[in-house]
KOLLO-764303 format. One record per residue (C-alpha): residue in three letters; x, y, z. Coordinates in Angstrom, 3 decimals. Example, Ala and Ser with C-alpha at 12.3 -4.5 7.8 and 13.67 -1.06 7.14 Angstrom:
! KOLLO-764303
  donu        c1        c2        c3
   ALA    12.300    -4.500     7.800
   SER    13.670    -1.060     7.140
This chain:
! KOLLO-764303
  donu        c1        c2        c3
   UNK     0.000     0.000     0.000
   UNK     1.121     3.638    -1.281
   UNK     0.624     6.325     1.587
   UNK     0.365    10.111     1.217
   UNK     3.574    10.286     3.969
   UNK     5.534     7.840     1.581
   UNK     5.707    10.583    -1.067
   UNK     7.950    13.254    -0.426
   UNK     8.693    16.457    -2.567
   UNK    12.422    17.445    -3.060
   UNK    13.227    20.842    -1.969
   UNK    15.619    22.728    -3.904
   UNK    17.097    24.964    -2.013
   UNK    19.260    26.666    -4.124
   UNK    16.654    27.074    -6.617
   UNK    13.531    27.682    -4.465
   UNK    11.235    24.994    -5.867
   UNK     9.891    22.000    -5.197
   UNK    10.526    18.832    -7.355
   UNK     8.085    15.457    -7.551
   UNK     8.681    13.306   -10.550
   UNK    11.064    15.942   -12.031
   UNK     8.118    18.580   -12.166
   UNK     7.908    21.522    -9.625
   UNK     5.576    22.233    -7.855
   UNK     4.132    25.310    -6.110
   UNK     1.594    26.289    -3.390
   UNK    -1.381    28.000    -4.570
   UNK    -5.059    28.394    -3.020
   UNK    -8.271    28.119    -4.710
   UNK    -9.324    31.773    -5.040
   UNK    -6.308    31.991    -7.200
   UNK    -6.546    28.449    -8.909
   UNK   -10.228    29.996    -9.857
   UNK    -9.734    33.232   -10.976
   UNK    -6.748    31.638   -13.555
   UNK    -9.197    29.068   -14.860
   UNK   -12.129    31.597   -15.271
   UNK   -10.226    33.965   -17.139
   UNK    -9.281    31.350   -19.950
   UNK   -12.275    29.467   -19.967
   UNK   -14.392    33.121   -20.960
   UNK   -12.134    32.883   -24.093
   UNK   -14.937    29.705   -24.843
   UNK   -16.087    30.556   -28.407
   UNK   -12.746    32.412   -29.166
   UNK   -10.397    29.437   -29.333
   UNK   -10.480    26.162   -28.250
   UNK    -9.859    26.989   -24.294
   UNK   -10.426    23.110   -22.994
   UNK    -6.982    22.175   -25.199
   UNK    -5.275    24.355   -23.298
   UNK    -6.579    23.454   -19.392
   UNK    -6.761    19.680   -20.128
   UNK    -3.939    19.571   -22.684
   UNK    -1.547    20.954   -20.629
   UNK    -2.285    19.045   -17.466
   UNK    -2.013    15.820   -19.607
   UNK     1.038    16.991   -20.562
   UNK     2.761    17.633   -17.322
   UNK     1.226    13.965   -16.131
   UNK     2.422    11.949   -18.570
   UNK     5.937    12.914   -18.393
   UNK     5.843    13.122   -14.314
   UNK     4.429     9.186   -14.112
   UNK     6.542     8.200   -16.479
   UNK     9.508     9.345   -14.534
   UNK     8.084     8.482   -11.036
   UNK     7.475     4.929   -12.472
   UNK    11.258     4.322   -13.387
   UNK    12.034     5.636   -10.309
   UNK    10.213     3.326    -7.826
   UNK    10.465     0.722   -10.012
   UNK     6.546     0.156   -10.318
   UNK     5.682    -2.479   -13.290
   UNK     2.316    -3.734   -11.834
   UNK    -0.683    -2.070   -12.918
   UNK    -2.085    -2.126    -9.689
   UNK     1.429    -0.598    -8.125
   UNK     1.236     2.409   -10.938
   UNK    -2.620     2.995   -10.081
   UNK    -2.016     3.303    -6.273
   UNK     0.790     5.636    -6.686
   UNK    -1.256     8.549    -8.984
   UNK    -4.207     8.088    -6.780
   UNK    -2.233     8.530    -3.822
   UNK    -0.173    11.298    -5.232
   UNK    -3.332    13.040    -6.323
   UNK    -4.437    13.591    -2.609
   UNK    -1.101    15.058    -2.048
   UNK    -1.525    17.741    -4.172
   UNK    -4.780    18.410    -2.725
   UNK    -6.866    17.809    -5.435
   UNK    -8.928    15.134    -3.731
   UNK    -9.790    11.705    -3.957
   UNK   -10.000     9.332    -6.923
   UNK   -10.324     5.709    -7.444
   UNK    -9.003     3.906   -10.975
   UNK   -10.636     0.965   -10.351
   UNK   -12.582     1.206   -13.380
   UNK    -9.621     1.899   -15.550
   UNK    -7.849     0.188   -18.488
   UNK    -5.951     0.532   -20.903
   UNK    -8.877     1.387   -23.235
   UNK   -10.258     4.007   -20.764
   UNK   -12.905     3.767   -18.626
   UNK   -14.768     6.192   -15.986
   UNK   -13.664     7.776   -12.861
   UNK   -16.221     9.765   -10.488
   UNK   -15.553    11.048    -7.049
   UNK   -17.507    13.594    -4.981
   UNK   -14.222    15.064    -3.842
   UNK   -12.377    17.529    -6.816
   UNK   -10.703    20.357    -5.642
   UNK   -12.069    22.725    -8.717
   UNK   -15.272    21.314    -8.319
   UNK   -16.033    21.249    -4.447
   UNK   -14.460    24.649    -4.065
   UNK   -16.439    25.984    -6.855
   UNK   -19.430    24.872    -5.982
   UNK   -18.986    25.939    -2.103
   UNK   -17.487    29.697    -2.700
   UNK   -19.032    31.012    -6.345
   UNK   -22.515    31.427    -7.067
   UNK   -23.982    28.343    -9.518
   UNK   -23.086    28.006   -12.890
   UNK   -25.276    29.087   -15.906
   UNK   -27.180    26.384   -17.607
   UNK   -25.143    24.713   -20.520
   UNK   -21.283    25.820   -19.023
   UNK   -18.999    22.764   -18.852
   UNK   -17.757    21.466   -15.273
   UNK   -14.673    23.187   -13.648
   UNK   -12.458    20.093   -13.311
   UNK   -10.293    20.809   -16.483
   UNK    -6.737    19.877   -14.332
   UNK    -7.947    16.754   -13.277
   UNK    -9.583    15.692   -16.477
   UNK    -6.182    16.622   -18.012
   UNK    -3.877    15.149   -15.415
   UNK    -5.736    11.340   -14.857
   UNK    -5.510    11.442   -18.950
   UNK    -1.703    11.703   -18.771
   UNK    -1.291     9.571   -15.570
   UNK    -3.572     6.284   -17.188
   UNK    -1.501     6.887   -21.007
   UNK     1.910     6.375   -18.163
   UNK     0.243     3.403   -16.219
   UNK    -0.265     1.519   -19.382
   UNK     3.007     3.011   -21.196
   UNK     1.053     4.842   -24.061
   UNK     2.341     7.644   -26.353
   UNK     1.540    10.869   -24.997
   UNK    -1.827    11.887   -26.251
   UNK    -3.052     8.450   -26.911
   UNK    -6.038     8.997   -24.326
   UNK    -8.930    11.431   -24.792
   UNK   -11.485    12.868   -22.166
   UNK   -14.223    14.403   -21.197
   UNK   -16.243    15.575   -18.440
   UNK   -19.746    14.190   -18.118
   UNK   -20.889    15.387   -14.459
   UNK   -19.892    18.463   -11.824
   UNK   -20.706    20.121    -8.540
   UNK   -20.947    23.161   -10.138
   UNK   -24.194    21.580   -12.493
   UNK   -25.930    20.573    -9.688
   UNK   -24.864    16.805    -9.700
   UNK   -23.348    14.660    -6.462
   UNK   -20.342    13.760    -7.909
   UNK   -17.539    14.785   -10.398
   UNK   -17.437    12.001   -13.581
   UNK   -15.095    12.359   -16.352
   UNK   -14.800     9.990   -19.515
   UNK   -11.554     8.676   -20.844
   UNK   -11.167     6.913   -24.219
   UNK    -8.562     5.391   -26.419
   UNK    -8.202     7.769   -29.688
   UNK    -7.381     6.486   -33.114
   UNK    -5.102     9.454   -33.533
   UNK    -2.929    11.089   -31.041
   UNK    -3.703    14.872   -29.893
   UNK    -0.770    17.199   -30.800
   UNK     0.529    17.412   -27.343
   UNK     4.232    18.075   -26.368
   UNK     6.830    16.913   -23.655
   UNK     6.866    18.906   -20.681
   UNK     9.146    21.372   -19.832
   UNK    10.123    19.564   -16.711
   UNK    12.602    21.772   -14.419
   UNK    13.348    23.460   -17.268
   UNK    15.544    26.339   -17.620
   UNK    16.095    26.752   -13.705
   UNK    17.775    29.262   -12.338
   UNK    20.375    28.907    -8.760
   UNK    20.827    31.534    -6.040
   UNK    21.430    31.646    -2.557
   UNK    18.975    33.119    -0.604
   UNK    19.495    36.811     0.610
   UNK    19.985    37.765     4.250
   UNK    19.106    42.050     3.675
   UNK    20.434    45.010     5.767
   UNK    17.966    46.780     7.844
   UNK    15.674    43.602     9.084
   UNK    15.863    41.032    11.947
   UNK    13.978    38.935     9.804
   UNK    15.742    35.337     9.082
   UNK    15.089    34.549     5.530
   UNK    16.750    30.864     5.970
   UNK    14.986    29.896     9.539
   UNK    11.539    31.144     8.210
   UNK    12.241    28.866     5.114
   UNK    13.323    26.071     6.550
   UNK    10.041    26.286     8.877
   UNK     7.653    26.510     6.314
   UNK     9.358    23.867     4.496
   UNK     8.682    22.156     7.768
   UNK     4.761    22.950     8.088
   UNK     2.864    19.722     8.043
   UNK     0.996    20.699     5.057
   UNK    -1.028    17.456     5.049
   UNK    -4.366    16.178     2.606
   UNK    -7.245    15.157     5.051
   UNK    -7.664    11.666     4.610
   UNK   -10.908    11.704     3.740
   UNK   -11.526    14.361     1.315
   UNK    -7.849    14.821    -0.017
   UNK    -8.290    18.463     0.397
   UNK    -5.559    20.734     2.226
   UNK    -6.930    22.903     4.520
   UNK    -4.682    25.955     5.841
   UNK    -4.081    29.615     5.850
   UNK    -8.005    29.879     5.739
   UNK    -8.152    28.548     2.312
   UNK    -7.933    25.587     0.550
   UNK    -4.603    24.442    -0.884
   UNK    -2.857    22.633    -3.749
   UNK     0.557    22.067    -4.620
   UNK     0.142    21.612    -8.605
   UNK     2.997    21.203   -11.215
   UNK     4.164    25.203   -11.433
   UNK     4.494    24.351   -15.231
   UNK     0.543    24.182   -15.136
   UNK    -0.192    27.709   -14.726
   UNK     2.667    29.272   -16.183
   UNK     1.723    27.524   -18.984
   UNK    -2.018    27.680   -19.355
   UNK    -1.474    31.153   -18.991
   UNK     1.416    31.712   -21.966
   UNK    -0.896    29.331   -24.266
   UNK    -4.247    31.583   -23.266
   UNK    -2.366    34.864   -23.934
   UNK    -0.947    33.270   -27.029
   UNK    -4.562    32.006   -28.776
   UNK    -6.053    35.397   -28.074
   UNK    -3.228    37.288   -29.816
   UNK    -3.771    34.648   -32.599
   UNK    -7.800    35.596   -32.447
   UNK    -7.664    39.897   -32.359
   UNK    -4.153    40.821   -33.007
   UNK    -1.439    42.660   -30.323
   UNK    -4.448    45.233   -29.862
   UNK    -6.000    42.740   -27.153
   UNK    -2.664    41.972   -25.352
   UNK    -3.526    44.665   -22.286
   UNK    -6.556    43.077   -21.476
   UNK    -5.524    39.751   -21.376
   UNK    -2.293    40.672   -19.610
   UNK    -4.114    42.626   -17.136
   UNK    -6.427    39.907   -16.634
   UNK    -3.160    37.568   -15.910
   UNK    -2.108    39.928   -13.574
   UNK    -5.264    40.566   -11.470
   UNK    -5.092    37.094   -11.168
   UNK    -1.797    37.394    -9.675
   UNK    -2.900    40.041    -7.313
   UNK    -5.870    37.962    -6.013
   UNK    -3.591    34.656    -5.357
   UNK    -1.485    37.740    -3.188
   UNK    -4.667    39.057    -1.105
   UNK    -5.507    36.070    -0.501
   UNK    -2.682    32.999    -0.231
   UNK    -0.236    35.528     0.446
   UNK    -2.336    37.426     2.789
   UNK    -4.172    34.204     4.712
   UNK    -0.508    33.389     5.338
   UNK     0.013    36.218     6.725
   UNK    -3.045    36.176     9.415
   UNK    -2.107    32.478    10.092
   UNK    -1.455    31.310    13.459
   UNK     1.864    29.704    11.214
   UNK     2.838    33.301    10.825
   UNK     2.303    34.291    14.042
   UNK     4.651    31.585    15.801
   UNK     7.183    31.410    12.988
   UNK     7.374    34.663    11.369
   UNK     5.826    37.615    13.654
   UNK     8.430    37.799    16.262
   UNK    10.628    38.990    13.980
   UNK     8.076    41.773    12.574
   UNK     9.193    45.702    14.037
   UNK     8.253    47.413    11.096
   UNK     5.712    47.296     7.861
   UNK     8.966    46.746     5.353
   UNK     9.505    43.772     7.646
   UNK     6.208    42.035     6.635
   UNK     7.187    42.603     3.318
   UNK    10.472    40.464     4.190
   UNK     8.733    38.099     6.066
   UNK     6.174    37.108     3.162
   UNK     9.123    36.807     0.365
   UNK    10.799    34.436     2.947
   UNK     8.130    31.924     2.259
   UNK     8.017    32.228    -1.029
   UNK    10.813    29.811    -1.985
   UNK     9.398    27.206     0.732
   UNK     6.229    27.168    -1.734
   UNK     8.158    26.607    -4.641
   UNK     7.898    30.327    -6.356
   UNK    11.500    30.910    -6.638
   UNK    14.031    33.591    -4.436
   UNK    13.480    36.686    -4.101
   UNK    16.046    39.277    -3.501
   UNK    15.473    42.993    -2.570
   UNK    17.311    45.207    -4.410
   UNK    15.776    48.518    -2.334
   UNK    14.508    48.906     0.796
   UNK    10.580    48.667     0.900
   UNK     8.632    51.982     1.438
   UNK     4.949    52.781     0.451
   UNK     5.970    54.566    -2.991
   UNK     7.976    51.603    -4.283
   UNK    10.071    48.802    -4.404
   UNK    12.605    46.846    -6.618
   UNK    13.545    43.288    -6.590
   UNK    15.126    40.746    -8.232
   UNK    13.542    37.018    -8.906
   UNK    15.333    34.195    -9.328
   UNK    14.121    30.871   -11.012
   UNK    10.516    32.797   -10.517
   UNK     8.606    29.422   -11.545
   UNK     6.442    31.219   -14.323
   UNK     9.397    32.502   -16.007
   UNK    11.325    29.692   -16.179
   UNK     8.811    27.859   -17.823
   UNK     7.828    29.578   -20.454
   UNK    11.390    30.798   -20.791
   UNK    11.835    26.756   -21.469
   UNK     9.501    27.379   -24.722
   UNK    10.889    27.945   -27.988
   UNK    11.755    31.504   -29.037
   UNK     8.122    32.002   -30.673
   UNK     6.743    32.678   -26.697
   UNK     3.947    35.327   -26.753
   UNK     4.718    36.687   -23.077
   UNK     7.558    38.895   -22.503
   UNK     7.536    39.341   -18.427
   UNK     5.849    37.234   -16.234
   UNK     2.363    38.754   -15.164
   UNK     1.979    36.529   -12.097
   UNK     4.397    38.264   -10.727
   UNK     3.735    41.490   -11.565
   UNK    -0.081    41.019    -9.502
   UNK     2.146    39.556    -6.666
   UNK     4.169    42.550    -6.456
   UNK     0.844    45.124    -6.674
   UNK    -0.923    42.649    -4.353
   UNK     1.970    42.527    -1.359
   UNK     2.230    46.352    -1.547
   UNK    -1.085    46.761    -1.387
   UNK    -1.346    44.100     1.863
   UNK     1.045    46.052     4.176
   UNK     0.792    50.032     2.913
   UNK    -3.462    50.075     2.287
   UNK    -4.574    47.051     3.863
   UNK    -2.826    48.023     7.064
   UNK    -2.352    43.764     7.631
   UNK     0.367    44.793     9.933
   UNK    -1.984    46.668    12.375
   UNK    -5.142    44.117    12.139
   UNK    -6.160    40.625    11.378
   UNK    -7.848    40.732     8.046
   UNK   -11.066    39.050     6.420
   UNK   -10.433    37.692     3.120
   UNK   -14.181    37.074     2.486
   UNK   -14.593    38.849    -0.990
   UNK   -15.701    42.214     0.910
   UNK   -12.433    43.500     1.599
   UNK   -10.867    43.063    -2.021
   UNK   -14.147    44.733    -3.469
   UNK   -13.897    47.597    -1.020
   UNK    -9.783    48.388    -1.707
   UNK    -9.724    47.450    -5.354
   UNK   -13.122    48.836    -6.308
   UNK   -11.497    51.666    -8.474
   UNK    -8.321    49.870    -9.626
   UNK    -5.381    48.357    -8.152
   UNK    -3.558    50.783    -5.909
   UNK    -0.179    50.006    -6.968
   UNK     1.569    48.484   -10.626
   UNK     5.073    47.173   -11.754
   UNK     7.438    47.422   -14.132
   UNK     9.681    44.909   -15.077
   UNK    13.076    46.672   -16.033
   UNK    14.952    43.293   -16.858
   UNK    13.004    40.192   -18.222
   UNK    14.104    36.324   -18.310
   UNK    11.669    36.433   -21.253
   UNK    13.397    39.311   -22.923
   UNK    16.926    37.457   -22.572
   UNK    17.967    38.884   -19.735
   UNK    19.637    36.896   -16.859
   UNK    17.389    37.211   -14.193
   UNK    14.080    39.473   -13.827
   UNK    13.881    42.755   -11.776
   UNK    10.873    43.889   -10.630
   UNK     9.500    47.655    -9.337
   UNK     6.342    47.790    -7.725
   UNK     5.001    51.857    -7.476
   UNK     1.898    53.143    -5.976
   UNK    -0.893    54.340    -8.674
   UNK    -0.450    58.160    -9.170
């Protein structure tokens, strides 16, 4: 028998990521995992958005189970079956049974999908005739049954036949053998990481290896039942990193494809309000965690040193290092990112990439500012219920970036200025 605590990720600690099956991973909640998903999927009718969510995932799956197979040595179907439903759960995504599964396909079903249940619990129903919101899963189970049975990548199709979110008690999807293989590609992997030590700045207390190392440490656990992680106030995952960088590159690519470079503000501004919702409310549930308070808050004398404290974690979730390159104050603040997940993956891509900086973090950078110098997070515990966002952000962010080098431009590493809206 395969248990969750037999699977371990690999910290990188020169790199800031986290490695399973040669993919890395990263820590993400749902608001954020929504938001992402909901922005491509309104492209529906534009381009073909379910390629892209399920494609992708596939992807990443195929190559990750075909690894983690050679590695443990599984050759028994039963083995192979065990280990993706058990590493499922450990990303947080749920549970699953493959029972039914072959090499021809079969169904899966589970009342317990991570899209799905949060979906249905935290957004308002559906309208009639929308697809369900399980896209990753139908995407990654694809990949993982073409690795159990040692099939081409692609071999397998899918589809979704029943979601929370429609008012059914269960999440089904469909998988199928395909006379023709979909035009998928190899993953990326680890790509074109980056290494760095991690910095140790002037003018703080705060200990950017001993806060790492304890988040590294935080029992970050699937409950047993559900295979949801529950922490922060939110609801976790730990998803291949590739997955969203990617997703979003391949979204912002199809609509330049569909209008022209006219539409590439609004979709990049869409990418990075996405960004800046994953930092109100990961970053900033973090933040009001009791986690925070024994780990990071003694540490805490001023509001630049919240803004230390929160980059500390960063490469303990698998985002990358961060290094400040000025001392934080409420007009602005520069800093360099190394192996920053996002761009190293699509700076994996060939040279015909659509993105030239990476978005995510440019919303991380509006959204941290924004936490400490408007939201005041340093002077009061915080509700991240929806109300607050609407009532800060109801005019516009209150602070952009710039990115003055670019991984995805060719240079070396990406700097980053965040500056309060004039």
């Amino acid at each position: 028998m395969i248990r969750v605590e037999d699977i371990q990720f690999s910290p990188r600690l020169d790199r800031g990521s986290l490695v399973l099956g040669g993919e890395p991973h990263v820590v993400h909640c749902h608001y954020y995992n929504h938001f992402l998903q909901t922005s491509i999927e309104d492209a529906e009718g534009i381009y073909p958005v379910e390629n892209v969510l399920v494609g992708t995932a596939q992807e990443i799956a195929h190559s990750q189970f075909h690894r983690l197979f050679q590695e443990k040595e599984l050759r028994e179907e039963g083995d192979r079956k065990a280990l993706v439903e058990t590493i499922y759960s450990l990303l947080g995504m749920g549970k699953v049974s493959l029972e039914e599964v072959c090499a021809d396909g079969g169904q899966v079903s589970t009342p317990y999908e991570h899209y799905a249940y949060t979906y249905a619990a935290t957004f308002p129903p559906r309208p009639k005739g929308k697809r369900g919101v399980a896209y990753f899963s139908q995407g990654y189970l694809a990949g993982a049954i073409e690795a159990i049975y040692d099939l081409p990548l692609g071999s397998m199709g899918s589809r979704q036949k029943a979601c929370l979110t429609q008012g059914d008690s269960y999440v089904e999807w469909e998988f199928f053998r395909l006379s023709e293989p979909l035009p998928l590609q190899n993953s990326v992997g680890e790509g074109r990481y980056q290494t760095a030590s991690l910095p140790q700045p002037e003018g703080t207390r705060v200990p950017f290896q001993s806060i790492r190392d304890a988040v590294l440490n935080l029992p970050l656990s699937p409950d047993p039942e559900t295979g949801f992680i529950e922490a922060f106030d939110v609801v976790l995952t730990r998803l291949p990193g590739n997955y969203y960088a990617l997703i979003s590159e391949r979204h912002f690519k199809n609509m330049l494809a569909a209008f022209g470079s006219d539409i590439a503000p609004v979709v990049l501004d869409m990418l990075i309000e996405s960004g800046h919702v994953c930092a109100f409310n990961t970053l900033g549930g973090i933040m009001s965690s009791a986690e925070w308070d024994a780990v990071v808050r003694p540490y805490l004398d001023t509001p630049e040193d919240w803004l230390y404290g929160i980059i500390s974690v960063m490469p303990a979730i698998g985002w990358g290092i961060v290094k400040p390159l000025t001392h934080p104050n409420p007009q602005s603040w520069k800093v360099s990112l190394h192996n920053w997940y996002e761009s190293t993956a699509i700076a994996s891509l060939p040279q015909e990439r659509a993105l030239t900086h990476s978005p995510f973090a440019e919303g991380i950078m509006n959204g941290i500012l924004a936490l400490v110098y408007k939201a005041s997070i340093h002077t009061r515990r915080l509700t991240f219920d929806g109300e607050l966002y609407s009532s800060l952000f109801r005019t516009g962010r209150l602070y952009e970036s710039t990115f003055h080098q670019s991984r995805l431009r060719g240079d070396s590493v990406d700097v980053v200025e965040g500056y309060v809206v004039a």
